[in-house]
C-alpha positions in Angstrom: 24.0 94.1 81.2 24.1 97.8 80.6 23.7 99.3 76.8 24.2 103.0 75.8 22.6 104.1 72.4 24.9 107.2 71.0 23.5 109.7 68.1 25.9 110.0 65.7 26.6 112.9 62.9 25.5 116.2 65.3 22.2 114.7 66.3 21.0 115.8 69.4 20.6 113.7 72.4 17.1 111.9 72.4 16.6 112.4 68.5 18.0 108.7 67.4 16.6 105.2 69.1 17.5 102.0 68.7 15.6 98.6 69.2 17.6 96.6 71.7 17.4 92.5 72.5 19.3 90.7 75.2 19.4 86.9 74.6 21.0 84.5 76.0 23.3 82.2 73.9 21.8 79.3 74.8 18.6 80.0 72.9 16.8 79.9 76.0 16.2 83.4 76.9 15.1 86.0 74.5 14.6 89.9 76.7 13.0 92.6 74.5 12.7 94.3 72.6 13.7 97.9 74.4 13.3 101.3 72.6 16.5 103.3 73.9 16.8 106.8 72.8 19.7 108.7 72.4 21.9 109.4 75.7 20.1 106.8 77.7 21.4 103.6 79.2 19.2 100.5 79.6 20.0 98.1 82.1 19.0 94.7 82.1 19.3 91.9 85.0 21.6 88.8 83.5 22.4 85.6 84.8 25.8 83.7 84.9 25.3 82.4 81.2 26.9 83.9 78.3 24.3 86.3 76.7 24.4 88.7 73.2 22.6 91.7 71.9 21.1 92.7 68.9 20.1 96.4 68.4 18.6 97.9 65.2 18.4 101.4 64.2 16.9 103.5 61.1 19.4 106.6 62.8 23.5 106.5 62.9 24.2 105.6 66.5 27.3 104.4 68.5 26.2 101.6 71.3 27.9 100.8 74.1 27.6 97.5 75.7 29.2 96.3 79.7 28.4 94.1 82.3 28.7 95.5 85.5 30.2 93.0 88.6 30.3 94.5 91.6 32.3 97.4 92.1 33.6 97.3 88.2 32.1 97.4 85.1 33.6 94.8 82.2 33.6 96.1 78.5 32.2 93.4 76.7 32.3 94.9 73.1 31.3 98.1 70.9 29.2 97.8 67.5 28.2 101.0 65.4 25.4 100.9 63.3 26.0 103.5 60.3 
């Protein structure tokens, strides 16, 4: 599972974060918490179950979420935190 946190309002790369957990929606697996910064990309290793994430943020961001498969990468959703 990849996530990119985004600054928002003219921020400058690397001046907003964001608190990221993956967890898996099963209850079983709780990964975290990550500090992402502004322009970065976490990745985290999944398994085949369905899985979620939770990100807080004091800062307006924009953050990305995908799985990649393979070759592709699959858009799983977009959230914005303002």
């Amino acid at each position: 599972m990849n996530i990119k946190v985004q600054c928002v309002g003219g921020k400058n790369l690397g001046t907003c974060q964001a608190t990221v957990w993956v967890y898996s929606l099963d209850g079983q697996t709780i990964l975290g918490p990550y500090t992402v910064y502004g322009g970065e990309i976490l990745s985290v290793p999944i398994d085949d179950r369905e899985w979620g994430v939770y990100v807080e943020s004091d800062d307006e961001i924009t953050v990305d979420v995908w799985i990649s498969t393979g070759e592709a990468g699959l858009l799983q959703g977009c959230v914005q935190n303002e």
